[in-house]
C-alpha positions in Angstrom: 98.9 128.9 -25.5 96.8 126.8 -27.5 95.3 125.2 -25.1 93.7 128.3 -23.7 90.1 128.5 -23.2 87.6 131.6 -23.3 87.0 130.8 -19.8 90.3 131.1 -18.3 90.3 134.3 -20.7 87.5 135.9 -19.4 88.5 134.8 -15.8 91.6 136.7 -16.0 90.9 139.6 -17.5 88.8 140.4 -14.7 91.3 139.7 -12.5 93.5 142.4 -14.1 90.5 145.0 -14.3 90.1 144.6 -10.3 93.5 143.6 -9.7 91.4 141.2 -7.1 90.8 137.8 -7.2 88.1 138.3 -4.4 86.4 141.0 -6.8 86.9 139.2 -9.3 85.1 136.0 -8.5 82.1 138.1 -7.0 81.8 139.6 -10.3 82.0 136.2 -12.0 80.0 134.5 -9.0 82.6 131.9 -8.4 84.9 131.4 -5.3 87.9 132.7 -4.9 89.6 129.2 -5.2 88.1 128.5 -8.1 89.5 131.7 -9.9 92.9 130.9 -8.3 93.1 128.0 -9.7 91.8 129.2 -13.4 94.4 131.8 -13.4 97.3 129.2 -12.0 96.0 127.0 -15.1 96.8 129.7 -17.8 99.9 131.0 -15.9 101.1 126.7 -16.9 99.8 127.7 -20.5 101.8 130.4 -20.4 105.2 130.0 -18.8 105.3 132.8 -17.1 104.3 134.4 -14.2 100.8 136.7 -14.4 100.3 138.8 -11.3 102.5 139.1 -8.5 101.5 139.6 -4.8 102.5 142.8 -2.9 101.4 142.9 0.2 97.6 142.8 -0.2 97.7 144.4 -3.4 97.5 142.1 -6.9 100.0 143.2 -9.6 100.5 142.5 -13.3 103.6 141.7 -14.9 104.5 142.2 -17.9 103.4 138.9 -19.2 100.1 139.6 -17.2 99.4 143.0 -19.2 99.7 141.2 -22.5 97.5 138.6 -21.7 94.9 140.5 -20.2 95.0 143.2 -23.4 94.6 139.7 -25.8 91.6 139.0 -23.4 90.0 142.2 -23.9 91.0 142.2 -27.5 89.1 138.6 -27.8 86.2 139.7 -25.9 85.7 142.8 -28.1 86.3 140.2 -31.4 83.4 137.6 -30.1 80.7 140.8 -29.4 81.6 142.5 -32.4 80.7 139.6 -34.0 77.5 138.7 -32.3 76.3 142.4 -33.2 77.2 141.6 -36.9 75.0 138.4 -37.0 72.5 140.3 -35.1 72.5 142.7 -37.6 72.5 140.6 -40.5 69.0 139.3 -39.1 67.7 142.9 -38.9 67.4 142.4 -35.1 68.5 145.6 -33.3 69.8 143.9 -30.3 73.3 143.1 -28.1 75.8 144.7 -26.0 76.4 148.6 -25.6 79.5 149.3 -23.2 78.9 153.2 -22.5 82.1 154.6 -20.4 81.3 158.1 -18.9 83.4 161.0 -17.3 82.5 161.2 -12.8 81.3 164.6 -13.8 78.4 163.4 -16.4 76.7 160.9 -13.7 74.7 163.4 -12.8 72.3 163.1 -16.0 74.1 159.8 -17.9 71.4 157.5 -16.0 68.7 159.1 -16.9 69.7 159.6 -20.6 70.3 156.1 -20.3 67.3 155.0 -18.9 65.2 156.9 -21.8 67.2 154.6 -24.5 66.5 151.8 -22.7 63.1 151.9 -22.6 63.1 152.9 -26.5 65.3 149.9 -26.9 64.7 147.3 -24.5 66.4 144.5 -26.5 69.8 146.2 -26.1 72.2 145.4 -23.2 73.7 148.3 -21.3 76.8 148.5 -19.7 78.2 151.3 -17.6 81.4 152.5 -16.8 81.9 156.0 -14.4 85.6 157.1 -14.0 87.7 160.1 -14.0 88.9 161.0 -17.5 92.5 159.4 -17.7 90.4 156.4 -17.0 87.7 156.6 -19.5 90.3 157.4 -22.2 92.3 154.6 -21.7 88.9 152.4 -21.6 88.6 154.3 -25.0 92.3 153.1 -26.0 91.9 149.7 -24.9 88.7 149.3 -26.6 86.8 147.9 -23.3 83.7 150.5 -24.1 82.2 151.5 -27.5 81.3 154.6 -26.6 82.4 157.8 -24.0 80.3 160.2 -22.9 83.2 163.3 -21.9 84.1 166.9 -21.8 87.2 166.9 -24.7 88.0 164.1 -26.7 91.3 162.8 -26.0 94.3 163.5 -28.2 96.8 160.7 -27.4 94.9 158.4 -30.7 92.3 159.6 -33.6 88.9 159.6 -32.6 85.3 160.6 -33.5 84.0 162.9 -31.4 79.9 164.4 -31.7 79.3 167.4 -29.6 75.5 166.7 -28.3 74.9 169.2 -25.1 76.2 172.5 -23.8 78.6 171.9 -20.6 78.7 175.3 -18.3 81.0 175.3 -15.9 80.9 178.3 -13.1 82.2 179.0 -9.9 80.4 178.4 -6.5 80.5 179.2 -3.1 78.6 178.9 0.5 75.5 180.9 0.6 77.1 182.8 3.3 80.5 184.0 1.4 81.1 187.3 0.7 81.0 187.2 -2.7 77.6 185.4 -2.6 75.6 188.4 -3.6 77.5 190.8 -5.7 76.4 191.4 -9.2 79.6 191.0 -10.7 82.9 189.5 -9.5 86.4 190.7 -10.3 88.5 187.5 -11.6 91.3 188.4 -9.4 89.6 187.2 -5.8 90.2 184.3 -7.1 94.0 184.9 -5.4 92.4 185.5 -2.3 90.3 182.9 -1.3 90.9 178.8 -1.0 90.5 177.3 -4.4 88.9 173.7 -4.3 90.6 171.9 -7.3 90.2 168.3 -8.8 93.1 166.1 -9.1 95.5 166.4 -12.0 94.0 165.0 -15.4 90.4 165.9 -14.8 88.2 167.9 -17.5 86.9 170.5 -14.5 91.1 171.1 -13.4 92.2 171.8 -16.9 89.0 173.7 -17.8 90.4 175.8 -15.1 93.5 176.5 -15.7 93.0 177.5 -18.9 90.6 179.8 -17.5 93.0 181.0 -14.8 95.4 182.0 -17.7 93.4 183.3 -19.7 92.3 186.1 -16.9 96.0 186.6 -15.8 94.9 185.1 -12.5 97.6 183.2 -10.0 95.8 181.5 -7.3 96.6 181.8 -3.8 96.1 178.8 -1.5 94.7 175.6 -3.1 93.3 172.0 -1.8 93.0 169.0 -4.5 90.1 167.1 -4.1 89.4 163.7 -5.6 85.3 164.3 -6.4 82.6 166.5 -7.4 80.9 165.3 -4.3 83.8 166.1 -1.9 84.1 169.3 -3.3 80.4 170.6 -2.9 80.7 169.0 0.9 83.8 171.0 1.2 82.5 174.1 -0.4 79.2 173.9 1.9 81.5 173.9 4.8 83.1 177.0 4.6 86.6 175.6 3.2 86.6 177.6 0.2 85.2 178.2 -3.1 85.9 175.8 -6.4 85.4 175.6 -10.0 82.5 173.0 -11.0 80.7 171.7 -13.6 76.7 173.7 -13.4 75.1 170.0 -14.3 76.7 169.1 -11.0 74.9 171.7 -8.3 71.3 171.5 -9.4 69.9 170.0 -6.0 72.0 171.9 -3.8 71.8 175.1 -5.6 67.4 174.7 -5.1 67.6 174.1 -1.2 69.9 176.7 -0.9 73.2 175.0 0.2 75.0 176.1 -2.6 75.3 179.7 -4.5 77.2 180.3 -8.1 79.3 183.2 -7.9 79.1 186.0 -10.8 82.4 186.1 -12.0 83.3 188.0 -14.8 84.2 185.4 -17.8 82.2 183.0 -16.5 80.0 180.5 -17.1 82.8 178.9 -19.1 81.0 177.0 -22.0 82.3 173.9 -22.8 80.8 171.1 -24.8 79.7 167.3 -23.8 81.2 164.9 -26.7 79.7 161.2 -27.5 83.2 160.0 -28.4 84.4 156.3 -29.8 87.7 155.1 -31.7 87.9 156.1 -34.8 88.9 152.9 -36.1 85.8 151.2 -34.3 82.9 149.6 -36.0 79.5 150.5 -34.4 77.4 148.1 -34.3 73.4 148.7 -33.9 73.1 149.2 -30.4 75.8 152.2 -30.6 74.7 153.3 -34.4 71.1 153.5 -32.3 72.9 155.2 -29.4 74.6 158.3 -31.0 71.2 158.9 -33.3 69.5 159.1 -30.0 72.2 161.7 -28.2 72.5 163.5 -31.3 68.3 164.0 -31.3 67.5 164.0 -27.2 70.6 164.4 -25.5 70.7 168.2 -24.6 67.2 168.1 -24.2 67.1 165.3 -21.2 70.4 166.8 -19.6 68.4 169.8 -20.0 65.0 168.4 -18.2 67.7 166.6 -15.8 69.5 169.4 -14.5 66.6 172.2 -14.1 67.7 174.2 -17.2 
């Protein structure tokens, strides 16, 4: 492939992030053709086949995976070194990729908004997933930084605990348990439990806390957001285990109450978290000094507390 250019790269590596050529070319702002063609150009290069069609859906094969990780793996090379030669002028300037956990999007704008306008030189880029997203983000080294609950333990990392992270039970204003002063953990096993889907912080921060209180739950429903869950809750389907960063608006107009169970809140901690084989450059050297300094402060001014 020695004929490849950093065009046809970059071309189809967001082709594999979207696994759309129609996203794809929106992100790029290129037609669709044109993107076709780019990728049918390196699939020549490569002798092999990159994506496959099913149905509507774009698939890599096996072929397509390695190329794309070489893309990212390129692309990480060329802005690692920009930030170097940036910083060998003494310029405090470039790109800061910033992946962050569904739950923390509650407060990671505005924490990022405040570095911004102390560093207005400084590119941001941000990336909200669940957390089996945002590690492999970590793994593949698309982002330089994660802002999560626990650092992952599939590879080494460095991970900087910067905020308290409560996390408590609620319930409709109108439950039973609403109002009582303190709550017995084991209602729990009679009352719908509103749970995340597998892999997420909130579900095994829950478990662990179910276990721990000797408590089986009775009837569950996985749901796939913070946002359904607290629409859900509201409703009347049930009560659910939540982060307390997540229910500040709804708990001050009254749609939304915290239950007193006993054991609870469960403290956790928010982590700024990055490889630990990764170089920081400036931008993210600039980054964690800021979160270690003002981070539980503005998640602090951000959530009421």
């Amino acid at each position: 492939m020695k004929n490849v250019t950093l065009r046809q790269l970059r071309i189809f590596e967001a082709v594999a992030r979207h696994l759309s050529f129609s996203r794809a070319a929106e992100e790029l702002h290129l037609t669709q053709p044109a993107v076709s063609m780019q990728v049918q150009a390196l699939e020549e290069l490569a002798g092999l086949p990159l994506t496959e069609q099913a149905g509507k859906k774009v698939r890599l094969t096996a072929a397509g995976e390695e190329v794309a990780r070489q893309a990212r793996r390129i692309a990480q090379q060329l802005r690692d070194a920009g930030e170097a030669l940036a910083a060998m002028k003494g310029v405090e300037a470039g790109h800061l990729m910033i992946g962050v956990v569904s739950t923390a999007k509650y407060f990671a704008p505005a924490l990022l908004a405040e570095f911004r306008r102390r560093h207005p030189g400084v590119e941001l880029r941000l990336s909200v997933n669940n957390r089996g997203a945002i590690v492999r983000q970590l793994a593949d080294n698309d982002i330089d930084l994660a802002i999560m609950g626990s650092p992952p333990r599939e590879f080494e990392t460095v991970a900087r605990a910067f905020a308290d992270h409560p996390l408590v039970f609620i319930a409709a204003p109108d439950h039973p348990l609403a109002d009582k002063k303190r709550v017995d953990p084991k209602h729990l096993a009679t009352d719908t439990l509103l749970i995340r889907e597998t892999g997420s912080g909130t579900r095994s921060a829950l478990e662990r806390y179910l276990e721990e209180q000797g408590v089986i739950p009775g009837a569950t429903m996985e749901l796939g957001s913070n946002e359904t869950i607290k629409q859900a809750v509201m409703a009347g389907l049930g009560i659910s285990f939540i982060s307390e960063h997540t229910i500040g608006l709804e708990r001050q107009v009254g749609r939304l109450t915290r239950l007193n169970i006993v054991g609870t809140p469960v403290k956790r901690q928010w982590h700024l978290v990055h490889r630990a084989d990764k170089r920081l450059m400036p931008a993210a050297v600039a980054f964690v000094d800021f979160m270690d300094k003002e981070g539980a402060r503005l998640i602090g001014e951000q959530v009421g507390k």
